[in-house]
N, C-alpha and C positions, 0 to 999 in steps of 0.2 A: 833593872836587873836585880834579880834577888843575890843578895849579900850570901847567902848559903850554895848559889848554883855557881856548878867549876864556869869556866868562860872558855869559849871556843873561839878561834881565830881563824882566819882563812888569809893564806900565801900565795901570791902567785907570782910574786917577782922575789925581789931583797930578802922578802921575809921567809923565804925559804930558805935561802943560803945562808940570813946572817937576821934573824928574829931578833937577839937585842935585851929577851926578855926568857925568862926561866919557864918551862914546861913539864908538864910530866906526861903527855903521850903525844906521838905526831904520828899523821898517818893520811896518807893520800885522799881525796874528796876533788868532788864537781859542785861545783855552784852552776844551779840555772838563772839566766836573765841577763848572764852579763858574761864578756868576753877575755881574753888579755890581749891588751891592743897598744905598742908605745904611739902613748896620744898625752903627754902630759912632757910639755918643756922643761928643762931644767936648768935654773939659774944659780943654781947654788952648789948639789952634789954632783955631779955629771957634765955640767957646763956653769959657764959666767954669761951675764947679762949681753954682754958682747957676742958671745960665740957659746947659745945654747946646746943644751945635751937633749934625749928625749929620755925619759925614763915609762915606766908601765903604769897601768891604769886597766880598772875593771870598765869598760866600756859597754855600753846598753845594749842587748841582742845576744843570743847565742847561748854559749855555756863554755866554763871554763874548768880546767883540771891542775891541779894547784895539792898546797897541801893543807890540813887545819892541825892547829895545837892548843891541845886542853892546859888549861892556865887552872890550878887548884883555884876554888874559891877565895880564900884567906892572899894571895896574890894577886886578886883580879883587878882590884882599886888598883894597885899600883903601875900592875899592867898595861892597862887602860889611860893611865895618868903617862907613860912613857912616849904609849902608841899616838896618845894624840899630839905632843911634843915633836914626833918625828914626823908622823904622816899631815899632821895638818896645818905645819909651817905655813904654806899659804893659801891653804883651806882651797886646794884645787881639789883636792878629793873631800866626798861626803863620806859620814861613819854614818855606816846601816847595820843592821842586823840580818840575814839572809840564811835559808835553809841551805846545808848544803849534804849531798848523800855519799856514803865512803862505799869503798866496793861490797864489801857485803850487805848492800842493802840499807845498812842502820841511816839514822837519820841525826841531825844536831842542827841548833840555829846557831850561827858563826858570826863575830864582828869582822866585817868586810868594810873595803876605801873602795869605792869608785868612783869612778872621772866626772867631775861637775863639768859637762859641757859649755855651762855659761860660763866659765873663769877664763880670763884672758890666756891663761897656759894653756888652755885644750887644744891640740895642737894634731885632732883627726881630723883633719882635712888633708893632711900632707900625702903624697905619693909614697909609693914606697921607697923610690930611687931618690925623694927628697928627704926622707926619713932616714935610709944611708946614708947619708952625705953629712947631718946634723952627726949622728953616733961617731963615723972613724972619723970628725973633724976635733970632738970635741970633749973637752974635761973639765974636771971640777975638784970640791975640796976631798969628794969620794973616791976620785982616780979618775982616768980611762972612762967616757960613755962606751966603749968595744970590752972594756971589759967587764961592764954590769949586766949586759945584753950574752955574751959568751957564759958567765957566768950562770947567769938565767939557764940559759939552755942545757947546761953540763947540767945540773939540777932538777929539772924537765926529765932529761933523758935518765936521770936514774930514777924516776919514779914512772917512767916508761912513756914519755909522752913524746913525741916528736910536732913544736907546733911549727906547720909550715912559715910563717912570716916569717916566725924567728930563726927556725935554720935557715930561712933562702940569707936574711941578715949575716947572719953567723959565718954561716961560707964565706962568704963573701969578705968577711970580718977574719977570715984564717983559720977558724975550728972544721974540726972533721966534718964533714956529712952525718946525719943521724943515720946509725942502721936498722936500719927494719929489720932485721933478720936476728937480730940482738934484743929482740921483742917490745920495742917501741910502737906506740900506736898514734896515727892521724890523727890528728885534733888535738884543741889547746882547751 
């Protein structure tokens, strides 16, 4: 990456609600190729080794609606130096680089984590009603797995997205229903 270009980032869980890291523009965007799907175990912020959490992950297939934030260049090293500190503790997720498009069309390549399926945490294979049952069982040094997953969605829903998985989760987990009518749209 050139030492002169701002750096783009792409959120679809945590990093929407609690980035971590200083910004100067954020604003809603879709990555194509990959999804947000909780498929990644968690033994440390969400859960204990004993009684795992699930947390999210860009998973292969599809498209996802999330948000991106432009990092100044003169920040980006450090950014970058943060981001891999946090997301790649145990190199369950891969750092790519991925185009992703904001609603007006523009375009930007975005530093994206997605789910390494070969890492023993990859944890898409589960049901959804096994996937429930790991989140309202289980916590970490983060809080609450119902409360990363709620969190998630309240932040979703204000940038107007209603992803079905996560509210059937969420209900179910004791947050409102997403309204439709409140101009949320279908898909994650």
């Amino acid at each position: 990456m050139d030492a002169s270009t701002d750096l783009w980032i792409f959120g679809y869980g945590s990093l929407m609600w609690q980035p971590g890291f200083a910004f100067d523009e954020a604003k809603p965007a879709r990555l194509v190729g990959a999804h947000r799907s909780l498929c990644i175990f968690s033994n440390h912020w969400r859960g204990t080794k004993e009684q795992p959490g699930l947390v999210l992950g860009l998973d292969a297939g599809g498209s996802c609606r999330g948000v991106a934030f432009r990092v100044a260049a003169e920040r980006a090293h450090e950014t970058r130096a943060y981001l891999h500190e946090r997301e790649l503790r145990n190199y369950v997720y891969r750092e790519v680089m991925r185009p992703v498009r904001f609603e007006d069309g523009s375009r930007e390549v975005a530093l994206a984590y997605v789910a390494d399926r070969r890492h023993h945490q990859y944890a898409g294979r589960l049901t959804r009603e096994e996937r429930l049952a790991l989140v309202s069982q289980s916590r970490g040094e983060g809080g609450p797995n119902r409360d990363y997953v709620i969190n998630t969605v309240t932040h979703l829903r204000h940038i107007g997205v209603c992803d079905p998985e996560l509210e059937w989760m969420a209900e179910r987990l004791g947050s409102e229903p997403c309204s439709m009518a409140a101009g949320g749209r279908l898909l994650g």
